[in-house]
BALOBA-1460 file (C-alpha; in Angstrom, 3 decimals):
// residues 47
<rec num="1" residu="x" x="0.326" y="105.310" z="5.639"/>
<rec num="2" residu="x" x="-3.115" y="105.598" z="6.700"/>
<rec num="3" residu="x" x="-4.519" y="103.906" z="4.032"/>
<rec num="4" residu="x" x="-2.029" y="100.842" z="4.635"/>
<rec num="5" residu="x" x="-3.028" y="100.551" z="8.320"/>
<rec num="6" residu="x" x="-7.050" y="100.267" z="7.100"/>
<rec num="7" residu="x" x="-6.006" y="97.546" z="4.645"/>
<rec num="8" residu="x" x="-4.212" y="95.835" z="7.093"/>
<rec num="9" residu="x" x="-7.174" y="96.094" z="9.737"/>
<rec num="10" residu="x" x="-9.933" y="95.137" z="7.296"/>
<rec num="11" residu="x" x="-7.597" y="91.564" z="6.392"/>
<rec num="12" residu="x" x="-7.234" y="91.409" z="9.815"/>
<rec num="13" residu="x" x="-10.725" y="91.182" z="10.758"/>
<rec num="14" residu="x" x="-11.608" y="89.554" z="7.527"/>
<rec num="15" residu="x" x="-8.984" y="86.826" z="8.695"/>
<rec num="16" residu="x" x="-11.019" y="86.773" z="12.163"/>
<rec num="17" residu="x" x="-14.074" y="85.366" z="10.323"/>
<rec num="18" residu="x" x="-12.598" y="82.848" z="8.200"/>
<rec num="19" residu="x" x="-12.270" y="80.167" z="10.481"/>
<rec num="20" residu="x" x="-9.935" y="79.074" z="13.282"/>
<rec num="21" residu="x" x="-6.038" y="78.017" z="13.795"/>
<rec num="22" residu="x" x="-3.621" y="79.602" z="11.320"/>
<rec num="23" residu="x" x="-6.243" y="81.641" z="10.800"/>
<rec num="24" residu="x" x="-6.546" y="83.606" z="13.713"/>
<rec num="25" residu="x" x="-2.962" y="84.049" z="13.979"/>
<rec num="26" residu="x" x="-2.466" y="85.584" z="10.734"/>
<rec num="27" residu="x" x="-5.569" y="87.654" z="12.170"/>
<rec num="28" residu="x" x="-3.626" y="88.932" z="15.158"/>
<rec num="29" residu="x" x="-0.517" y="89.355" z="13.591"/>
<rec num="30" residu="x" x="-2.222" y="91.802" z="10.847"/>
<rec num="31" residu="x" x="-4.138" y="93.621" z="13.819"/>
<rec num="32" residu="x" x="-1.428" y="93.919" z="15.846"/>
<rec num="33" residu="x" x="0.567" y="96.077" z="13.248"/>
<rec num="34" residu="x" x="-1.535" y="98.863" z="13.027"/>
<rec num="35" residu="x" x="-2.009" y="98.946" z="16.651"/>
<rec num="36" residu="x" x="2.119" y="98.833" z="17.203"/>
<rec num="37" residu="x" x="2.319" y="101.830" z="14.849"/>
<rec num="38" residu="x" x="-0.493" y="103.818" z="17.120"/>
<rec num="39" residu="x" x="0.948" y="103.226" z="20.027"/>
<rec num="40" residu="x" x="4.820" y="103.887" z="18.916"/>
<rec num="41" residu="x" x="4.113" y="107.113" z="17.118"/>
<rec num="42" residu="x" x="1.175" y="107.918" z="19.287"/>
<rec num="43" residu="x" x="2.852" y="108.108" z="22.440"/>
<rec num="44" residu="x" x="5.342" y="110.540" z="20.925"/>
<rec num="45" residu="x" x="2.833" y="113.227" z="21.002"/>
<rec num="46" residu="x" x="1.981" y="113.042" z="24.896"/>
<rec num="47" residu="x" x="4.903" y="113.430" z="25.912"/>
């Protein structure tokens, strides 16, 4: 799992620098996964 949330944040940024319009979307979208994940799981354990 932890190695599918780096590939997903290094396309995401790699997406960033590519250029703009779908672009950035698909950039957002694959930074916002790993981030989801962190903060679903993550809040599990302060609690």
């Amino acid at each position: 799992m932890p190695i599918l949330l780096a590939v997903l944040t290094t396309i995401g940024l790699l997406l960033a620098i590519m250029g703009i319009g779908v672009w950035h979307i698909l950039s957002w979208v694959a930074l916002g996964i790993p981030l989801y994940i962190m903060i679903k799981y993550g809040v599990k354990y302060f609690k």
